[in-house]
C-alpha positions in Angstrom: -90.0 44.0 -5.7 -90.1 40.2 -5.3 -88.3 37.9 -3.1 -85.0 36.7 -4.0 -85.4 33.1 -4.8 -82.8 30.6 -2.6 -81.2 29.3 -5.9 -79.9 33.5 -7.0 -79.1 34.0 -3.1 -76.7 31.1 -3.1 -75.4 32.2 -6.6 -75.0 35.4 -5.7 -73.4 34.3 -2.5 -70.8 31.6 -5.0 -69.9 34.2 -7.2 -68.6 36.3 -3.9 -66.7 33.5 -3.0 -65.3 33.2 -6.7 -64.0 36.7 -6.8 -62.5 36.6 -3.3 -64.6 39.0 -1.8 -65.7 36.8 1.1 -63.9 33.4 2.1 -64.8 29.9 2.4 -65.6 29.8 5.8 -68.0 33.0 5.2 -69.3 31.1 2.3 -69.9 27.3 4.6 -71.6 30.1 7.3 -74.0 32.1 4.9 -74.8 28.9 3.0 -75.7 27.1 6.1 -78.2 30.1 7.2 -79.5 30.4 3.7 -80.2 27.1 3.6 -81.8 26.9 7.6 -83.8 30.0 6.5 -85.6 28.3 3.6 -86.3 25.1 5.4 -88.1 27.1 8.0 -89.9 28.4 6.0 -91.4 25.6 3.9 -91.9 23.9 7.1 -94.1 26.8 8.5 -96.4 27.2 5.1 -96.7 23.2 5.1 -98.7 23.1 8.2 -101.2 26.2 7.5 -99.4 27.9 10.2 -99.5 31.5 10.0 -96.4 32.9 8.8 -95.1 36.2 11.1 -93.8 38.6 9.6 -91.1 40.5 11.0 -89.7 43.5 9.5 -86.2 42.7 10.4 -86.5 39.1 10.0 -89.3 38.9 6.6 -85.7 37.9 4.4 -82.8 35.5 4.8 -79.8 38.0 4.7 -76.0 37.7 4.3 -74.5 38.8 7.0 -71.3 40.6 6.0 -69.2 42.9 7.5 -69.6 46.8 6.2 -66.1 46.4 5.5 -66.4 43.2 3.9 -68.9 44.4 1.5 -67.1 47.2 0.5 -64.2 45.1 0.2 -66.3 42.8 -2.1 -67.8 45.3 -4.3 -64.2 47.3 -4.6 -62.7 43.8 -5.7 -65.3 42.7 -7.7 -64.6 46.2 -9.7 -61.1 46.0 -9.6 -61.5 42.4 -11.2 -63.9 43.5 -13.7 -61.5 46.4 -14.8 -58.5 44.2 -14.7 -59.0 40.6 -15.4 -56.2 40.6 -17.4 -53.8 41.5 -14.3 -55.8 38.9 -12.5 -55.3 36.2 -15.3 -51.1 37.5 -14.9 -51.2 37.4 -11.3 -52.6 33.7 -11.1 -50.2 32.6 -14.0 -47.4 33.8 -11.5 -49.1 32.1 -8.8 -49.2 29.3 -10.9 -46.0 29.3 -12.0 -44.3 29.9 -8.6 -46.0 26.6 -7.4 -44.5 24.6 -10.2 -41.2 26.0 -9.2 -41.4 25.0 -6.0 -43.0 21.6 -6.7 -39.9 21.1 -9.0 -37.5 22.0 -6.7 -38.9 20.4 -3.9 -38.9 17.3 -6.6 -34.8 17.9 -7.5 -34.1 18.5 -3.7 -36.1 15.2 -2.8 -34.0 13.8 -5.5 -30.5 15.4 -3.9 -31.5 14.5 -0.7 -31.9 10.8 -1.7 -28.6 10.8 -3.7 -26.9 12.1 -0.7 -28.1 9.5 1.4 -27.2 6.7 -1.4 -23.4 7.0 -0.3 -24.0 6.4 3.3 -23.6 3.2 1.6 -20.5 3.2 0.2 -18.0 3.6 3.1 -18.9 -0.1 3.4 -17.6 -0.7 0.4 -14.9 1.2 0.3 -14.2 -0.5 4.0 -14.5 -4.0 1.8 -12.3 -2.5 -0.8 -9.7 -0.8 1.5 -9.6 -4.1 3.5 -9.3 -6.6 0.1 -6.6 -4.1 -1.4 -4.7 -4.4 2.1 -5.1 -8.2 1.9 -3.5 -8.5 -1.6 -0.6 -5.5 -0.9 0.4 -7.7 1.7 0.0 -11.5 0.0 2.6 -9.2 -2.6 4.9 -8.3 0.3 4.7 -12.1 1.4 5.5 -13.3 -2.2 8.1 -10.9 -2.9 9.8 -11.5 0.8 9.7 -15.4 -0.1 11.3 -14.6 -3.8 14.3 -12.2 -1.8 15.0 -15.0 0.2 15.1 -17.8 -2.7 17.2 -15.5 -5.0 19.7 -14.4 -1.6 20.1 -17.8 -0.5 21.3 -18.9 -4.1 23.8 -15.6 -4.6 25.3 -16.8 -1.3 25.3 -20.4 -2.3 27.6 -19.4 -5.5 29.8 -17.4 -3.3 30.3 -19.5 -1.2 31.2 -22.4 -3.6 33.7 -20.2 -5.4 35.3 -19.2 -2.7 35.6 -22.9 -1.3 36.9 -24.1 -4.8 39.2 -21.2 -5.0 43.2 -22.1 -4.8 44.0 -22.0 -0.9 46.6 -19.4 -1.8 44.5 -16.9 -3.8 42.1 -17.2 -0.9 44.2 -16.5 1.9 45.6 -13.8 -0.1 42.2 -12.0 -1.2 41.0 -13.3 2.7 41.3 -9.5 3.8 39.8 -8.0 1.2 36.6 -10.1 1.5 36.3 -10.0 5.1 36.4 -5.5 4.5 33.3 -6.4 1.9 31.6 -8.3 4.6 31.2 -5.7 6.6 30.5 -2.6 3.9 28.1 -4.8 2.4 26.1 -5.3 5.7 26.1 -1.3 6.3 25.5 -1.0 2.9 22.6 -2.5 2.4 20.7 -1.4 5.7 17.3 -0.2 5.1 15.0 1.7 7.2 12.6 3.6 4.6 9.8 1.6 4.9 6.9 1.6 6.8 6.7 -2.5 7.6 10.3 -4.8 8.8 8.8 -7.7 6.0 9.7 -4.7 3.4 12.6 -3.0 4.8 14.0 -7.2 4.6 13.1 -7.6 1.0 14.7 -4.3 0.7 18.0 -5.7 2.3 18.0 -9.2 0.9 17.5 -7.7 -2.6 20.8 -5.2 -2.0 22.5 -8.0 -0.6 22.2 -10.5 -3.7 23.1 -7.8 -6.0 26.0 -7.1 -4.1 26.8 -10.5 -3.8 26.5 -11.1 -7.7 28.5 -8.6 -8.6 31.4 -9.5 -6.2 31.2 -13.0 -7.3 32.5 -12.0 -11.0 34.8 -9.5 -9.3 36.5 -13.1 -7.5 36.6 -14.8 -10.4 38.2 -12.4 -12.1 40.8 -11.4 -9.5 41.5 -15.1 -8.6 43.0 -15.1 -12.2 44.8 -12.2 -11.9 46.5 -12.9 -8.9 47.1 -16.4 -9.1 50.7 -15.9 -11.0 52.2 -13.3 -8.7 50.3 -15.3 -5.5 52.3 -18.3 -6.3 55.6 -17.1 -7.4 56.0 -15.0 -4.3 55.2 -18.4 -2.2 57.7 -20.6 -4.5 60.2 -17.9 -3.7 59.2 -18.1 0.5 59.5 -21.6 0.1 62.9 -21.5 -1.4 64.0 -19.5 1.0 62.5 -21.9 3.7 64.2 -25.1 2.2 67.4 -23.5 2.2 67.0 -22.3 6.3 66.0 -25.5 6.4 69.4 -27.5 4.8 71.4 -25.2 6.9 69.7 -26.0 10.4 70.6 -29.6 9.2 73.8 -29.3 8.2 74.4 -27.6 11.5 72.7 -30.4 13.4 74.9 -32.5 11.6 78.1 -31.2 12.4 77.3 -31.0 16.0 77.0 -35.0 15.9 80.1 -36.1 17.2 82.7 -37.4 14.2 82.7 -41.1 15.5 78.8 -40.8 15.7 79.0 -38.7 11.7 81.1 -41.7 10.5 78.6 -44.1 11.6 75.8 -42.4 10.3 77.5 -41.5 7.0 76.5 -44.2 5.0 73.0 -44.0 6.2 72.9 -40.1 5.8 73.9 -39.7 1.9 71.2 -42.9 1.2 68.7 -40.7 3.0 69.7 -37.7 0.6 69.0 -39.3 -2.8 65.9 -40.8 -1.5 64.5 -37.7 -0.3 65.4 -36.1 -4.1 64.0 -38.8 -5.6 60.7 -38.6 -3.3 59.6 -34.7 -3.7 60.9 -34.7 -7.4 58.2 -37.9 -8.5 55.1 -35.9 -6.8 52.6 -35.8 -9.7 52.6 -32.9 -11.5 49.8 -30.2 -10.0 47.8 -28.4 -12.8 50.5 -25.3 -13.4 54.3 -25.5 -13.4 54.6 -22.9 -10.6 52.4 -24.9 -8.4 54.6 -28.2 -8.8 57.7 -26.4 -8.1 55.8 -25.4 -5.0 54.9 -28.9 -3.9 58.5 -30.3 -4.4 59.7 -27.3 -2.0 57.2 -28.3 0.1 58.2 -32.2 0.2 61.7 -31.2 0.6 61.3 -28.8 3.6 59.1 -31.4 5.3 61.7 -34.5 4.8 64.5 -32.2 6.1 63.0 -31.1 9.3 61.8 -34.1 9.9 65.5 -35.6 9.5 66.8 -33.0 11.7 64.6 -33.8 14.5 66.2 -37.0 14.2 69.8 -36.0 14.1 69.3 -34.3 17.0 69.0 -36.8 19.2 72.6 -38.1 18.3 74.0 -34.7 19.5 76.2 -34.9 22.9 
């Protein structure tokens, strides 16, 4: 039988490695020795050098394992009986990789998208800190507003009540000092988490409170102002008549020679005072003009018993 040529020893050797019989290491080794084997050999015939023949060493072989070789030939069988199951097996193989190259892809992708938001509590710092800046320019310009609209409700009140008749004020005097105070308890606030809005809270109770008491004064001042000044017109009847009798009394303690003197001067002093309190100018009701003639009269007559007094022994 003839020599193997190199070129069907290294085919032979590549068509192991193909089917998996021997690996690529074993294939890098054998192919090195192969290829050692032939160069020794041309380099010994090129010289006219006897070539020695040795019966163990005559041919370049592949040195394989027993095992290996029966590994080889089994799977070299095997494949040759079932390429198809082969052909299935590496399709799996195949398709596993994909898998796994596609997941590894959509991982890489999750992985990047869960690092994009590290990002973001930046921005929502930014965000949180501009919303904070604007919620409290609102609180500001709402505080500032509370204040206006407050100081105005008060201003009204307060004019009212200084215009109002001195008699319906001291008679409704009580009943406003009692709102005072229920207004001030009324209107304290403590369910908010800054003072600046718990103060908007009260100012804005306050000037609705205020408001709505103002029509309540303007409506009572009308209501009361009849029965306020007819119950002072009838005090201050009363009072001018005390008052006529303390000077009549004064006058009769004057002695007669003193009362004849004075007589003359006494009865002129009478007319004028009538005359006096009943030319004051007419106020803007009848009930309050009656009121300021009383008024006259009371204050001529004790001031003309102080006088007569100092004639008494």
């Amino acid at each position: 039988m003839s020599k193997p040529s190199l070129t069907n020893e290294l085919t032979r050797l590549y068509e192991l490695l193909e089917k998996g019989a021997i690996t690529q290491e074993e294939y890098e080794e054998h192919k090195a020795l192969l290829l050692n084997q032939a160069r020794n050999t041309s380099s010994h015939n090129g010289y006219g050098d006897p070539v020695q023949t040795k019966p163990t060493e005559a041919k370049p072989q592949i040195i394989i394992n027993q095992s290996a070789s029966a590994a080889a030939s089994s799977s070299a069988t095997a494949v040759a009986k079932n390429g198809g199951c082969l052909k299935s097996i590496l399709a799996t193989i195949g398709f596993l990789v994909v898998i796994s190259v596609i997941l590894k892809a959509c991982y890489g992708e999750e992985k990047t998208a869960a690092s994009t938001p590290a990002i973001e509590p930046a921005a929502q710092t930014v965000t949180n800190t501009d919303s904070q800046e604007d919620t409290q320019e609102n609180i500001q310009a709402s505080l500032q507003s509370a204040k206006q609209e407050n100081a105005a409700a008060n201003d009204e009140i307060n004019t009212l009540w200084t215009n109002m008749d001195v008699d319906v004020r001291n008679h409704l005097k009580p009943q406003q000092l009692t709102w005072n105070q229920q207004k001030k308890k009324q209107c304290q606030s403590n369910q908010y988490p800054t003072p600046e809005q718990n103060q908007i809270e009260y100012l804005n109770c306050e000037t609705e409170l205020t408001r709505s008491r103002i029509s309540e004064l303007q409506a009572q001042q009308d209501q009361v102002y009849v029965n306020v000044k007819e119950a002072k017109l009838q005090k201050l009847k009363q009072e001018a008549d005390d008052s006529l009798k303390t000077l009549q009394t004064t006058w009769d303690a004057i002695p007669e020679s003193i009362r004849d003197q004075l007589s003359s001067n006494f009865k002129s002093w009478t007319k004028s005072a009538d005359n006096e309190c009943d030319s004051e100018k007419p106020a803007d009701t009848e009930v309050q003009t009656e009121i300021n003639r009383f008024n006259c009269r009371i204050k001529l007559i004790k001031a003309k018993t102080k006088e007569l007094e100092g004639y008494k022994l």
